[in-house]
N, CA, C and O atoms as a CHARMM CRD file, in Angstrom:
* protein
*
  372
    1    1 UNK  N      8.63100  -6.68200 -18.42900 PROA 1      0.00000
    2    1 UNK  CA     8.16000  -6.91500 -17.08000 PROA 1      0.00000
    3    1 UNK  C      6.86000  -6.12900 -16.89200 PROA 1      0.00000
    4    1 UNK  O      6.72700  -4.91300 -16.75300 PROA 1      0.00000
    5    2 UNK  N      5.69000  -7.33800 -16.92400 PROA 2      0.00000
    6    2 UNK  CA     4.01000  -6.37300 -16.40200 PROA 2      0.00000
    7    2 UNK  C      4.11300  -5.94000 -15.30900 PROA 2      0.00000
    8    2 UNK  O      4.61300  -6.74600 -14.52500 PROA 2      0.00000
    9    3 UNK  N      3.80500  -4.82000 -14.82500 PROA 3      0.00000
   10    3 UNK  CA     3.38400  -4.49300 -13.06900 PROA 3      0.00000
   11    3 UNK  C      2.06200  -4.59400 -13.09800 PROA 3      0.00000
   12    3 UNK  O      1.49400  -4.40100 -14.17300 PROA 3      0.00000
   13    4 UNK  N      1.26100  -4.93500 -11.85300 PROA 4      0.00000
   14    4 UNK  CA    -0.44500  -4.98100 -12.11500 PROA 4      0.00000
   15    4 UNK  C     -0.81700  -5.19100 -10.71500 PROA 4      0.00000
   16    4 UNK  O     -0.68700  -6.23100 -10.06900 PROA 4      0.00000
   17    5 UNK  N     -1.26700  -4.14000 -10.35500 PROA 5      0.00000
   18    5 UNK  CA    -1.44800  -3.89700  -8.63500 PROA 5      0.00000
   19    5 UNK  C     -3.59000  -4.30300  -8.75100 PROA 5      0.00000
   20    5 UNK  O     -4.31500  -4.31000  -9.74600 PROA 5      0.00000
   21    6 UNK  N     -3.91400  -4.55900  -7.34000 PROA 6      0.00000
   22    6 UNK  CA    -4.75400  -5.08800  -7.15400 PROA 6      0.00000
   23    6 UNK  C     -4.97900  -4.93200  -5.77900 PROA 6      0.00000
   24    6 UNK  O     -4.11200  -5.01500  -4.90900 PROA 6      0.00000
   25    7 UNK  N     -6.29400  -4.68200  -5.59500 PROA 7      0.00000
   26    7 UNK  CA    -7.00000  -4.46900  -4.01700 PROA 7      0.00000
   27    7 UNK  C     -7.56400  -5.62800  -3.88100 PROA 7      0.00000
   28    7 UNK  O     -8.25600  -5.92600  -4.85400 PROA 7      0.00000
   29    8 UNK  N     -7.52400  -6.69000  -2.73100 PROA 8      0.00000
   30    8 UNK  CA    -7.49800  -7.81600  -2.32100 PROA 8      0.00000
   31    8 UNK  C     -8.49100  -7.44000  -1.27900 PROA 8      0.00000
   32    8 UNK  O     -7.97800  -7.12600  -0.20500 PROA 8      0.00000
   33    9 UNK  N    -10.10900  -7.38700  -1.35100 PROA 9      0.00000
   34    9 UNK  CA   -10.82000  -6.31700   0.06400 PROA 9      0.00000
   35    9 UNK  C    -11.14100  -7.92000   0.72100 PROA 9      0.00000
   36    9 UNK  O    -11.43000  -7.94000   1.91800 PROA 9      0.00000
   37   10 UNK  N    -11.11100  -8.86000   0.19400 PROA 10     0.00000
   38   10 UNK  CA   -11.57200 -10.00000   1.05400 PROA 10     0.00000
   39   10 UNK  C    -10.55200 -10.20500   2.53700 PROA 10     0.00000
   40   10 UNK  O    -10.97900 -10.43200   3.66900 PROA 10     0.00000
   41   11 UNK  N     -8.68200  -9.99500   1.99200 PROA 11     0.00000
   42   11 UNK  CA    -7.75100 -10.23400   2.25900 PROA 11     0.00000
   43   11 UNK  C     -7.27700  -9.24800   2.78700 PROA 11     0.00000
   44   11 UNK  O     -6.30700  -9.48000   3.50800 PROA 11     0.00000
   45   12 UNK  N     -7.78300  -7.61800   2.65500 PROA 12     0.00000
   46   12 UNK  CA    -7.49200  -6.50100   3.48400 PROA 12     0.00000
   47   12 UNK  C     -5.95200  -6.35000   3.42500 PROA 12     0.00000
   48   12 UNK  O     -5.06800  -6.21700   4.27100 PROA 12     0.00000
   49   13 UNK  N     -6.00800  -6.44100   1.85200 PROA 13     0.00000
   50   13 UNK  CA    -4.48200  -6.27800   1.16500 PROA 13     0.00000
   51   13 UNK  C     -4.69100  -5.66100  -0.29500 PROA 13     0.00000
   52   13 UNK  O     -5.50700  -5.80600  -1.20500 PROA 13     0.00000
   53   14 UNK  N     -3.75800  -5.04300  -0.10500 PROA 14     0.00000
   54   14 UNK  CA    -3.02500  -4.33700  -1.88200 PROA 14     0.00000
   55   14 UNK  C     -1.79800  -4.81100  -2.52900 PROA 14     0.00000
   56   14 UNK  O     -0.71000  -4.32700  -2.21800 PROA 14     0.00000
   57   15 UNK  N     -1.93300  -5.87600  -3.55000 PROA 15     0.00000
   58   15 UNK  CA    -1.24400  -6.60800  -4.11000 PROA 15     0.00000
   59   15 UNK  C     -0.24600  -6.20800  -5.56700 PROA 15     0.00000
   60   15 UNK  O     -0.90300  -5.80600  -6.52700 PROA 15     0.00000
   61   16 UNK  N      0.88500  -6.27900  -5.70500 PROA 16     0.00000
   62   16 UNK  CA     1.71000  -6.22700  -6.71900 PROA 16     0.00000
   63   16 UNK  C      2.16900  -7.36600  -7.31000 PROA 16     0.00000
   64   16 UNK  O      3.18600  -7.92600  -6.90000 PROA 16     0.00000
   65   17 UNK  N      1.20300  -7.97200  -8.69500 PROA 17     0.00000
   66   17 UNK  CA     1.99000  -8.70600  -9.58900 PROA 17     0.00000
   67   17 UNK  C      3.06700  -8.52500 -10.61400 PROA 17     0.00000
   68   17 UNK  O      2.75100  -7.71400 -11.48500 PROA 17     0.00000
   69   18 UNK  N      4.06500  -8.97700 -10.72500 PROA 18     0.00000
   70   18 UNK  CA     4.89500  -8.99600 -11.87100 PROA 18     0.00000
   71   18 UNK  C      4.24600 -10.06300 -12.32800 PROA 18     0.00000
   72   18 UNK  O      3.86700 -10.96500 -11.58100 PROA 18     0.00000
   73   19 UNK  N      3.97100 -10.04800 -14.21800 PROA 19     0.00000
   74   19 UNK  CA     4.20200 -10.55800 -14.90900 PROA 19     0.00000
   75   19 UNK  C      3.38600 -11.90300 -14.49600 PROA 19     0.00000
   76   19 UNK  O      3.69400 -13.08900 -14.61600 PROA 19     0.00000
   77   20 UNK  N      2.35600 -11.34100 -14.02300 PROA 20     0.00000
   78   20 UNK  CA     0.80800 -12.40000 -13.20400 PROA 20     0.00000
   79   20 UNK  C      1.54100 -12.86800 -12.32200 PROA 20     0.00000
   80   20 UNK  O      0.96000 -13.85400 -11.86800 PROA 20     0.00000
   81   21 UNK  N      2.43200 -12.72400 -11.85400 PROA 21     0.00000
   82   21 UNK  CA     3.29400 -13.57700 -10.10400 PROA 21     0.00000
   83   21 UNK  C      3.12200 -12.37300  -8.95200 PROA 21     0.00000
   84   21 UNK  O      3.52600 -11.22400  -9.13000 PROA 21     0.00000
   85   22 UNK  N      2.41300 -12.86800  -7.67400 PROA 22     0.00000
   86   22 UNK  CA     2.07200 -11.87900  -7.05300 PROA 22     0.00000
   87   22 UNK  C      3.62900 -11.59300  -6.07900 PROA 22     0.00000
   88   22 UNK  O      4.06300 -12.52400  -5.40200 PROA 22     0.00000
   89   23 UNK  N      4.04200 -10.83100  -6.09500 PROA 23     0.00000
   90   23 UNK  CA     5.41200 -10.52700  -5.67300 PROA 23     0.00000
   91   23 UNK  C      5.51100  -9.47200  -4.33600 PROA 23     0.00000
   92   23 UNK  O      6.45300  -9.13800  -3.61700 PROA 23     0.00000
   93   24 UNK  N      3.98600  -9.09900  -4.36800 PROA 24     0.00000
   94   24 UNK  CA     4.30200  -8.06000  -2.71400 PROA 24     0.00000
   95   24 UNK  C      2.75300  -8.05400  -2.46300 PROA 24     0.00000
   96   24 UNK  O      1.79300  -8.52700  -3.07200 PROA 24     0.00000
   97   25 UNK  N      2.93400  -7.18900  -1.09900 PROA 25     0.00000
   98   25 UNK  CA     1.41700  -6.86400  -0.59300 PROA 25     0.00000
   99   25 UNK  C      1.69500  -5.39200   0.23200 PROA 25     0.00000
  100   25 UNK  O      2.87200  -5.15000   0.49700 PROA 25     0.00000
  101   26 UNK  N      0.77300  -4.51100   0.60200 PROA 26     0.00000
  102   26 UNK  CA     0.56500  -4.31700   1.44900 PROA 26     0.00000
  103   26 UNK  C     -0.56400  -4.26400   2.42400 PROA 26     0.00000
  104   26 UNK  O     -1.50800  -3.51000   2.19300 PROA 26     0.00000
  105   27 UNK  N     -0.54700  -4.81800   3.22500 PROA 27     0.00000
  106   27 UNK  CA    -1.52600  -5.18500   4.22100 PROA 27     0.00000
  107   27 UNK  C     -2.50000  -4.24300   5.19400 PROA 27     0.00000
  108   27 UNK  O     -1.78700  -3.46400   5.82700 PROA 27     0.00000
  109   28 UNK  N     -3.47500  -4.13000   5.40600 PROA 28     0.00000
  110   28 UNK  CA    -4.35800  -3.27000   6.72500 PROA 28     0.00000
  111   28 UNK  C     -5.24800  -4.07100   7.14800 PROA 28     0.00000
  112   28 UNK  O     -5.78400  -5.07300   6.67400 PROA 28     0.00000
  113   29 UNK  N     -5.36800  -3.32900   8.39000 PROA 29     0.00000
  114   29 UNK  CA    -6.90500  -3.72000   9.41500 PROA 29     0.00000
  115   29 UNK  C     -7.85400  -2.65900   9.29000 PROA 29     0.00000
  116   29 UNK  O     -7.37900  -1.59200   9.68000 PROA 29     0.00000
  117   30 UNK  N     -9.12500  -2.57800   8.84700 PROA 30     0.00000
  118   30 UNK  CA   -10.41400  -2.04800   8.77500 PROA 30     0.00000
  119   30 UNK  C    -10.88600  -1.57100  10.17800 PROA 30     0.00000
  120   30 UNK  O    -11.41500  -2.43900  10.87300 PROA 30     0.00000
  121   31 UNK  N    -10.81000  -0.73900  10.52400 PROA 31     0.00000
  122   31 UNK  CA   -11.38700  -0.50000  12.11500 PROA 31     0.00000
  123   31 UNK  C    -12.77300   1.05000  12.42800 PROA 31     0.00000
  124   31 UNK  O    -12.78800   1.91500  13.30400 PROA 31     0.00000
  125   32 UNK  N    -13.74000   0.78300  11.25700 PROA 32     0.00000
  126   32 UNK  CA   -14.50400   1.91800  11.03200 PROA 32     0.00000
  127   32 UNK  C    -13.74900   2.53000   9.73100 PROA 32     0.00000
  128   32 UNK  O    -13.19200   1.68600   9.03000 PROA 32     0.00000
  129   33 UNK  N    -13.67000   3.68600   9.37400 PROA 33     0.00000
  130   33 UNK  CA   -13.23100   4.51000   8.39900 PROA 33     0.00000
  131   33 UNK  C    -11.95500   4.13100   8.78400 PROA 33     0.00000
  132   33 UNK  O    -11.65800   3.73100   7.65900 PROA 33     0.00000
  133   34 UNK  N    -11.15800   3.96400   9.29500 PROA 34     0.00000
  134   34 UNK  CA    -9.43400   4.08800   9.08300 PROA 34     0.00000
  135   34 UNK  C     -9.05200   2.74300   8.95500 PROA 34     0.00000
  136   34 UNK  O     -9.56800   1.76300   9.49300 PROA 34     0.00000
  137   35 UNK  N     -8.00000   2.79800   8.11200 PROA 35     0.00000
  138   35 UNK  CA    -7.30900   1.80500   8.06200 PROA 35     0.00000
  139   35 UNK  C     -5.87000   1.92100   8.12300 PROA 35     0.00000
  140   35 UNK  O     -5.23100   2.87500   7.67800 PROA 35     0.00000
  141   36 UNK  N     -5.23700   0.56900   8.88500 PROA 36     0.00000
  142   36 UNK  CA    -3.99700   0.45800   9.64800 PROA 36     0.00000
  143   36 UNK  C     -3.49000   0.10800   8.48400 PROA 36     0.00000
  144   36 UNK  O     -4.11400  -0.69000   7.78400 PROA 36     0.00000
  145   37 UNK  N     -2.27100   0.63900   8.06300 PROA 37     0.00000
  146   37 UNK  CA    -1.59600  -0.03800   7.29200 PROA 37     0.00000
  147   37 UNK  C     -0.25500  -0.67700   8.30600 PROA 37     0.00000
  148   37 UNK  O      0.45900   0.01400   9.03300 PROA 37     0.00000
  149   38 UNK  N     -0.16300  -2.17400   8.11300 PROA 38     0.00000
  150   38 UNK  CA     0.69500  -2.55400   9.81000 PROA 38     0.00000
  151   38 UNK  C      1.83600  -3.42400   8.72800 PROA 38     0.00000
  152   38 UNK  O      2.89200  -3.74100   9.27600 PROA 38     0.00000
  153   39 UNK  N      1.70300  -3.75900   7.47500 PROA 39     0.00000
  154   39 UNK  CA     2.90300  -4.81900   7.06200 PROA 39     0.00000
  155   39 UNK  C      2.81700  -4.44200   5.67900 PROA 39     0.00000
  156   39 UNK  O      1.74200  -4.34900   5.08700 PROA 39     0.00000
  157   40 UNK  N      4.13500  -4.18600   5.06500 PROA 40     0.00000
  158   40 UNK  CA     4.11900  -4.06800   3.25800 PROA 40     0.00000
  159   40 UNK  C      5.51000  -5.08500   2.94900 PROA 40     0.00000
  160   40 UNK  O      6.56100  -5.04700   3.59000 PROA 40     0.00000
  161   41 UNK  N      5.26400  -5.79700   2.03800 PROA 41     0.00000
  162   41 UNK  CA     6.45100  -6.57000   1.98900 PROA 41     0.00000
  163   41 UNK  C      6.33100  -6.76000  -0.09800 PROA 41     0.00000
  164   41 UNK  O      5.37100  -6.89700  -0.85600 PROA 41     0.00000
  165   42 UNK  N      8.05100  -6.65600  -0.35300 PROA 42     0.00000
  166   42 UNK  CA     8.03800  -7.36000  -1.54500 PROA 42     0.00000
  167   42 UNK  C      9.04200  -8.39400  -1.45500 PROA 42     0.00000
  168   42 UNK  O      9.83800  -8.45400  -0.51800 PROA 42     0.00000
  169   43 UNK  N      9.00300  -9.51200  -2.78000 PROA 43     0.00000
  170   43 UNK  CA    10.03100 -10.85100  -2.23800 PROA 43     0.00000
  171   43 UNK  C     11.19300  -9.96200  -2.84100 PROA 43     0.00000
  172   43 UNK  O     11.17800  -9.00900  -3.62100 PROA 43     0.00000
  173   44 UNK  N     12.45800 -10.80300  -2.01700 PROA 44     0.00000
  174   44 UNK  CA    13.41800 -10.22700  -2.24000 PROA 44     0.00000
  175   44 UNK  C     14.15500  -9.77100  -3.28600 PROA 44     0.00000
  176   44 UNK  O     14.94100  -8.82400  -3.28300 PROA 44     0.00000
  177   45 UNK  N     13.75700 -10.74700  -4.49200 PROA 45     0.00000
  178   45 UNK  CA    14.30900 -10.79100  -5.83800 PROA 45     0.00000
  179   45 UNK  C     13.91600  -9.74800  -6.41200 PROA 45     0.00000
  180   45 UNK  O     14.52500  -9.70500  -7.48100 PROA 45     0.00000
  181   46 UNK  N     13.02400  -8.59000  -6.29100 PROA 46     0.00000
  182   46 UNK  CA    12.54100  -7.70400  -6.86600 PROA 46     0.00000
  183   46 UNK  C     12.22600  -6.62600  -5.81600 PROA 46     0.00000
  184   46 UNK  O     11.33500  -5.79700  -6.00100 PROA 46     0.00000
  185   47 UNK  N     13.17900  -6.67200  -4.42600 PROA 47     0.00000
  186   47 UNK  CA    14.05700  -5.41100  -3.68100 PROA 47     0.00000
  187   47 UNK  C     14.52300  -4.46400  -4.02300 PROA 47     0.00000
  188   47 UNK  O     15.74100  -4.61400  -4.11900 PROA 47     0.00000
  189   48 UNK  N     14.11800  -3.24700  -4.34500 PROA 48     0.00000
  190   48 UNK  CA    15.89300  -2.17300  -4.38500 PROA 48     0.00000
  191   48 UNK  C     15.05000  -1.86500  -5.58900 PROA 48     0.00000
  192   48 UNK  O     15.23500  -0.67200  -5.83200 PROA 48     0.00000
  193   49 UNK  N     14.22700  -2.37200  -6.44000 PROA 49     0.00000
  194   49 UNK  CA    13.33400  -1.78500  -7.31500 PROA 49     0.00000
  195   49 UNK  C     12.24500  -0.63400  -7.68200 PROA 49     0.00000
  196   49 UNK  O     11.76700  -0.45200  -8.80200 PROA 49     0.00000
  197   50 UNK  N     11.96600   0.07300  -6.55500 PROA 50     0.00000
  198   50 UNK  CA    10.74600   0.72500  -6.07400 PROA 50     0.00000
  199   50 UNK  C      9.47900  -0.04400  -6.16100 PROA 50     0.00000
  200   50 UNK  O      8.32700   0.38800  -6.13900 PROA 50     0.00000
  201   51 UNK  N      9.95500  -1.39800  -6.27600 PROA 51     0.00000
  202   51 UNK  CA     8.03800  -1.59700  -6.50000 PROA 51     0.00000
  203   51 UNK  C      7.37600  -1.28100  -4.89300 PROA 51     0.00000
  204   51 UNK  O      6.38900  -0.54800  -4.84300 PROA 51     0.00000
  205   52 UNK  N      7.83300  -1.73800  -3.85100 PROA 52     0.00000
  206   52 UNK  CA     7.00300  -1.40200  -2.26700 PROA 52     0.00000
  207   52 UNK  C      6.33100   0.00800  -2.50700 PROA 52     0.00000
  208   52 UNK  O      5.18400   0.17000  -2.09000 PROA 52     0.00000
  209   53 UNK  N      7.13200   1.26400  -3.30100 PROA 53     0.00000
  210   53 UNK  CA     6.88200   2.53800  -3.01900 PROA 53     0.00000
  211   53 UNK  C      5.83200   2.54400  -4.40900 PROA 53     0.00000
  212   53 UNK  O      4.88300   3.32600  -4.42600 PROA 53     0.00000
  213   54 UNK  N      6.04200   1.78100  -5.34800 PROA 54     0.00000
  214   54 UNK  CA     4.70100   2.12300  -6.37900 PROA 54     0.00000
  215   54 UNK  C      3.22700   1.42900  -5.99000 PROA 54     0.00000
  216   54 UNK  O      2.10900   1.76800  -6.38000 PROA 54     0.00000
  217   55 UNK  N      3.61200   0.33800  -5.08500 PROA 55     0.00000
  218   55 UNK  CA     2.40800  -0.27500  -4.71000 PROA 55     0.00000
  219   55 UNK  C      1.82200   0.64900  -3.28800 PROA 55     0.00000
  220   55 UNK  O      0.64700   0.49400  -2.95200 PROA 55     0.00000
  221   56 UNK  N      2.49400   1.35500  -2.70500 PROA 56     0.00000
  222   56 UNK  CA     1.96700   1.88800  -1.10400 PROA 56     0.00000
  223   56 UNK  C      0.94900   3.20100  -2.00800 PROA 56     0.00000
  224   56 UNK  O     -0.08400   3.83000  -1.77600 PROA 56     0.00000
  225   57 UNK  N      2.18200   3.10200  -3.34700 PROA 57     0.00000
  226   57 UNK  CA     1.19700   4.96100  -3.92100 PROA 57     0.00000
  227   57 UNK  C      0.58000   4.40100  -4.58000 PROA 57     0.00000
  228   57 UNK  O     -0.19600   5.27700  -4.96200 PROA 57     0.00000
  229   58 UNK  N      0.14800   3.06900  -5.30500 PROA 58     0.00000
  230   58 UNK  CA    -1.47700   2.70200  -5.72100 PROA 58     0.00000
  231   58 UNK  C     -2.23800   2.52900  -4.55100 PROA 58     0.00000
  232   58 UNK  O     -3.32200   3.11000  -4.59800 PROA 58     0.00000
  233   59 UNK  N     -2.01400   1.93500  -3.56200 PROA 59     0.00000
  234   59 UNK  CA    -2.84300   1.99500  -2.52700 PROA 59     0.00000
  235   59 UNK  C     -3.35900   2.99500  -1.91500 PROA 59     0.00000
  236   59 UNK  O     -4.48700   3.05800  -1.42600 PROA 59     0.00000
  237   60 UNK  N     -2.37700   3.95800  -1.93400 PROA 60     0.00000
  238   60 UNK  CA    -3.31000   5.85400  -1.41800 PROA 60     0.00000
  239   60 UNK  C     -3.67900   6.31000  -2.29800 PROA 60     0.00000
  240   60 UNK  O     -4.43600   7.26900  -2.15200 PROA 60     0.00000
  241   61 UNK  N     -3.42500   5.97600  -3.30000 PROA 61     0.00000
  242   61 UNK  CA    -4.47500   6.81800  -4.60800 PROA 61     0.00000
  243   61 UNK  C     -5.46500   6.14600  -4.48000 PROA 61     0.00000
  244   61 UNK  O     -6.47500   6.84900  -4.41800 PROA 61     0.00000
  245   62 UNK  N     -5.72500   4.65700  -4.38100 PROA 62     0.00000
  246   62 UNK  CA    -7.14200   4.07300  -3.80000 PROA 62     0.00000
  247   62 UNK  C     -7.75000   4.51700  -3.12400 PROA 62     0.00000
  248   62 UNK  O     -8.83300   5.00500  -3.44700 PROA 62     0.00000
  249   63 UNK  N     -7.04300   4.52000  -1.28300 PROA 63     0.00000
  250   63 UNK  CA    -7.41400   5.19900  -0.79500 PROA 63     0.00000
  251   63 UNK  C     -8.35600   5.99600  -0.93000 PROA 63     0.00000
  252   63 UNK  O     -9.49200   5.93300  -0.46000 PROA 63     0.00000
  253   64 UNK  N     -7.66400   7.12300  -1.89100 PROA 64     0.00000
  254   64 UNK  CA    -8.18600   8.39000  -1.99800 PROA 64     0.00000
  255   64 UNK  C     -9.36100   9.13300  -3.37800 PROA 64     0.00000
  256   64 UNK  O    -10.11100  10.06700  -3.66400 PROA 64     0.00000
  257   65 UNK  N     -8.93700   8.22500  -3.70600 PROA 65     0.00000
  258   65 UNK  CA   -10.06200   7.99500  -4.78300 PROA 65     0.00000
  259   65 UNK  C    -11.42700   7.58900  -4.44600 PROA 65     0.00000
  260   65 UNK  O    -12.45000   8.02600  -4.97300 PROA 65     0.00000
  261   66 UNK  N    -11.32200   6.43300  -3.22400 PROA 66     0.00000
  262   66 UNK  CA   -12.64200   6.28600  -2.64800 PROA 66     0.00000
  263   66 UNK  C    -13.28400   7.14500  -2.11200 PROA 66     0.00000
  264   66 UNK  O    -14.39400   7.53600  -2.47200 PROA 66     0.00000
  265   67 UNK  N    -12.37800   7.69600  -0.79300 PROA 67     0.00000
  266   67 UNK  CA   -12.50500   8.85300  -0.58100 PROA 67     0.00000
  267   67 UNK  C    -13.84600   7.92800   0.93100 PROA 67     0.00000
  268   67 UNK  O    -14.67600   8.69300   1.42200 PROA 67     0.00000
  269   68 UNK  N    -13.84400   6.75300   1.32000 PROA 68     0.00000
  270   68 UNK  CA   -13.88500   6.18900   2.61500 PROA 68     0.00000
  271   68 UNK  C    -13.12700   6.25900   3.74100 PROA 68     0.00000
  272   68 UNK  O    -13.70900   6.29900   4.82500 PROA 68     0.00000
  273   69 UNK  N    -11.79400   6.28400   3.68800 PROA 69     0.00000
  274   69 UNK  CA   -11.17200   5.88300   4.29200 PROA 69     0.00000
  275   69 UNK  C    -10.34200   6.84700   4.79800 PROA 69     0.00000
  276   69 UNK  O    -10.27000   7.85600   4.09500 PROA 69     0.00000
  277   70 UNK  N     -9.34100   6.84200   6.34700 PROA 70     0.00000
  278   70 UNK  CA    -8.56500   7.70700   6.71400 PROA 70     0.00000
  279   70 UNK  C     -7.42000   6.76900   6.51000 PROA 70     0.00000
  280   70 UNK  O     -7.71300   5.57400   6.53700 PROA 70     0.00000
  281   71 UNK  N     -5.80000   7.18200   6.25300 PROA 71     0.00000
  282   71 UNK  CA    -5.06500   5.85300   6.74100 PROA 71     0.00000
  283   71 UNK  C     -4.18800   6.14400   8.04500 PROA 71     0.00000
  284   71 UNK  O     -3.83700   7.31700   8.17100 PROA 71     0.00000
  285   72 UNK  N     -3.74200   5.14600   9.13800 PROA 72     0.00000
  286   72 UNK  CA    -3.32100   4.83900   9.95100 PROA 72     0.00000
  287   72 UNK  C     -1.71700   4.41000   9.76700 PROA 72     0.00000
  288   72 UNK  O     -1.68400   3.19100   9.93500 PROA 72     0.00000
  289   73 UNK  N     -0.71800   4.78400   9.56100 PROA 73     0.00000
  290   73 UNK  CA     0.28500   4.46600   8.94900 PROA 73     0.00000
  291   73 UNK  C      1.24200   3.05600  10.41600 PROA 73     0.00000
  292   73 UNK  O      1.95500   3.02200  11.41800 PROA 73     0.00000
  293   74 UNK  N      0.96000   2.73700  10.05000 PROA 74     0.00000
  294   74 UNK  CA     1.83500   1.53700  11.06900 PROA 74     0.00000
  295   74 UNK  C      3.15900   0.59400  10.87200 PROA 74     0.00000
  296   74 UNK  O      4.07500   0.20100  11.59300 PROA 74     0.00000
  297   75 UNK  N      2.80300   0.45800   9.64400 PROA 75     0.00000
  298   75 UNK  CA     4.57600  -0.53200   9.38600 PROA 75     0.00000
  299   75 UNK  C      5.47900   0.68200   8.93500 PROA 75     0.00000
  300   75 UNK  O      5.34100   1.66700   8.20900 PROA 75     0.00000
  301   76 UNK  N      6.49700   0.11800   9.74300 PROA 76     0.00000
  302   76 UNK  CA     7.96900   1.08000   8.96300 PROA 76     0.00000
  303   76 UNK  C      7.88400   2.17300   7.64400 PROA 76     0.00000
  304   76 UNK  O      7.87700   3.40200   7.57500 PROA 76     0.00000
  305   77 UNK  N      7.82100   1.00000   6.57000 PROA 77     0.00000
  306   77 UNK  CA     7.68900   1.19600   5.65400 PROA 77     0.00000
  307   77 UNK  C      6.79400   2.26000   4.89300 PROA 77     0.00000
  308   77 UNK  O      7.20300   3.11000   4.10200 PROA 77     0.00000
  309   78 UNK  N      5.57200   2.05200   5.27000 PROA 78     0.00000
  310   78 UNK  CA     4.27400   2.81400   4.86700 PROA 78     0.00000
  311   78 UNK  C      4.65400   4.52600   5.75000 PROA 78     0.00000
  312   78 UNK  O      4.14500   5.55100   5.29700 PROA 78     0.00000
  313   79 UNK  N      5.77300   4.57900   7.25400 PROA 79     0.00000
  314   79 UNK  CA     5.26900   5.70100   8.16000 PROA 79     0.00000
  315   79 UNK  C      6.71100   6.52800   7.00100 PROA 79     0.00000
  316   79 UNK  O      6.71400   7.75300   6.87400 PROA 79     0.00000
  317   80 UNK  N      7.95800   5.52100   6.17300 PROA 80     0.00000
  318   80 UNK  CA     8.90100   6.47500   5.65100 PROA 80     0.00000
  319   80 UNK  C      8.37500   6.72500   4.71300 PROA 80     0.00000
  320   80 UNK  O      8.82600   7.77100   4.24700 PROA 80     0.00000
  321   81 UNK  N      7.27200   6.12300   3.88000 PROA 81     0.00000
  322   81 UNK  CA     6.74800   6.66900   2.95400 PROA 81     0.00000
  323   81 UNK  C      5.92600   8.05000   2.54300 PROA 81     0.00000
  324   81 UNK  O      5.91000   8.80100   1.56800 PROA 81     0.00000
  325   82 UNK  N      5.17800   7.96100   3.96000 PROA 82     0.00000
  326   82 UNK  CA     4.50800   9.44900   3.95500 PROA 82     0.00000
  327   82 UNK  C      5.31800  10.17700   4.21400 PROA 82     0.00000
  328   82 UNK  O      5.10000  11.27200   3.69600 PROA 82     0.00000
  329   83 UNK  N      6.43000  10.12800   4.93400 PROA 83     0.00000
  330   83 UNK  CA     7.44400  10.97700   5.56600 PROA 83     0.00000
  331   83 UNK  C      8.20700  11.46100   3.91800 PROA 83     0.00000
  332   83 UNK  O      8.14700  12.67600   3.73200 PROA 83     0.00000
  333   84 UNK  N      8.83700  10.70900   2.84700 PROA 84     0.00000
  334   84 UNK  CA     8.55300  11.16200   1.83800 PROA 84     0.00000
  335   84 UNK  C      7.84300  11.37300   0.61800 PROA 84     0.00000
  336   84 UNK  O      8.35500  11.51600  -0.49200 PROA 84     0.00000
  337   85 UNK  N      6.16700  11.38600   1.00900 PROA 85     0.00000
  338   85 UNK  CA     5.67900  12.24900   0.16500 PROA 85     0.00000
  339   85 UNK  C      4.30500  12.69500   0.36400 PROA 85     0.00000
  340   85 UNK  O      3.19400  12.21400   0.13600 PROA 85     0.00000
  341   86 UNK  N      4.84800  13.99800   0.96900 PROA 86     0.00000
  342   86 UNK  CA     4.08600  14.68800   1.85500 PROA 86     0.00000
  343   86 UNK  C      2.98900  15.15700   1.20300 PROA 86     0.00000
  344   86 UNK  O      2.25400  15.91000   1.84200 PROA 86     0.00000
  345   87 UNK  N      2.62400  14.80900  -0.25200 PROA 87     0.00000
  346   87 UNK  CA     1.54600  15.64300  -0.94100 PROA 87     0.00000
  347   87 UNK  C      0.23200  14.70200  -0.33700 PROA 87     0.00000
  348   87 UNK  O     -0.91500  15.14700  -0.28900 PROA 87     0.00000
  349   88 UNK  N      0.60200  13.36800   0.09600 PROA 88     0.00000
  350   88 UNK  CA    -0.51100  12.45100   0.53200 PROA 88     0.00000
  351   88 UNK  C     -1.32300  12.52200   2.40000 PROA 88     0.00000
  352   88 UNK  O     -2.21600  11.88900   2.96400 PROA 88     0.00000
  353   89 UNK  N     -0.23300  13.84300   2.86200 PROA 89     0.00000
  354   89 UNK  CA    -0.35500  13.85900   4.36700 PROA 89     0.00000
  355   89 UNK  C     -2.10400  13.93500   4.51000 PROA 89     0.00000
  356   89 UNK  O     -2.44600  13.74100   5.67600 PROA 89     0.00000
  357   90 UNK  N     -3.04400  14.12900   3.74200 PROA 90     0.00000
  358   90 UNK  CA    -4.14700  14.60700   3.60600 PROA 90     0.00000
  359   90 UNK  C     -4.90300  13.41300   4.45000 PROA 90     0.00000
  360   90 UNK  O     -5.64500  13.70000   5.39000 PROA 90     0.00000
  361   91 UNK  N     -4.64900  11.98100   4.02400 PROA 91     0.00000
  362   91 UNK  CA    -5.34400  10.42100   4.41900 PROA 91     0.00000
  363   91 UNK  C     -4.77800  10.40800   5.92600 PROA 91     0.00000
  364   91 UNK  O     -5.30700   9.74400   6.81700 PROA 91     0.00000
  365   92 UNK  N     -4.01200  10.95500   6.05000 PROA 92     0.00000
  366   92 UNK  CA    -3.73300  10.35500   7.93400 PROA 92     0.00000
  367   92 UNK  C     -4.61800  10.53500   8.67500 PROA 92     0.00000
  368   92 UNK  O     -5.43600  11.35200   8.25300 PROA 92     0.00000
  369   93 UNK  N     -4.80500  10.16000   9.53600 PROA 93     0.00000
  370   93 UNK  CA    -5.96700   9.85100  10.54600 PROA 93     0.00000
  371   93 UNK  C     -5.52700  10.38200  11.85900 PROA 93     0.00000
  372   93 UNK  O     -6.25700  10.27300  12.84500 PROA 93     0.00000
């Protein structure tokens, strides 16, 4: 099984393929330097896997690697994520 994550900047998404099948996203809105992260979704068949939590932490290592951006934590998902792992509290906005 390939994993192969991808920044989608047209689509203002961060994408997780399995095995070239794009199987999740997580989504933001651009609003100056910060960005909302408001929806992360993977399909169900590949739930309960960690991929949501390996794709939210390619996306803040993006993030942060750019070193543009603040993030805005907004969907569920993305606000339990920072909640566990606090080494990233640095990008909040």
């Amino acid at each position: 099984m390939a994993e192969e994550f991808r920044h989608d900047r047209e689509a203002n998404r961060y994408e997780v393929l399995i095995d070239g099948r794009a199987v999740g996203e997580a989504h933001y809105e651009l609003t100056g330097d910060v960005a909302a992260f408001d929806h992360t979704e993977v399909l169900p068949e590949v739930g309960g896997r960690g991929v949501a939590g390996r794709l939210v932490r390619y996306a803040m290592d993006d993030v942060r690697a750019a070193g543009r951006w603040r993030v805005r934590a907004v969907c569920p998902y993305v606000v339990h994520w920072f909640d566990r792992n606090p080494g990233y509290a640095d990008l909040l906005a």
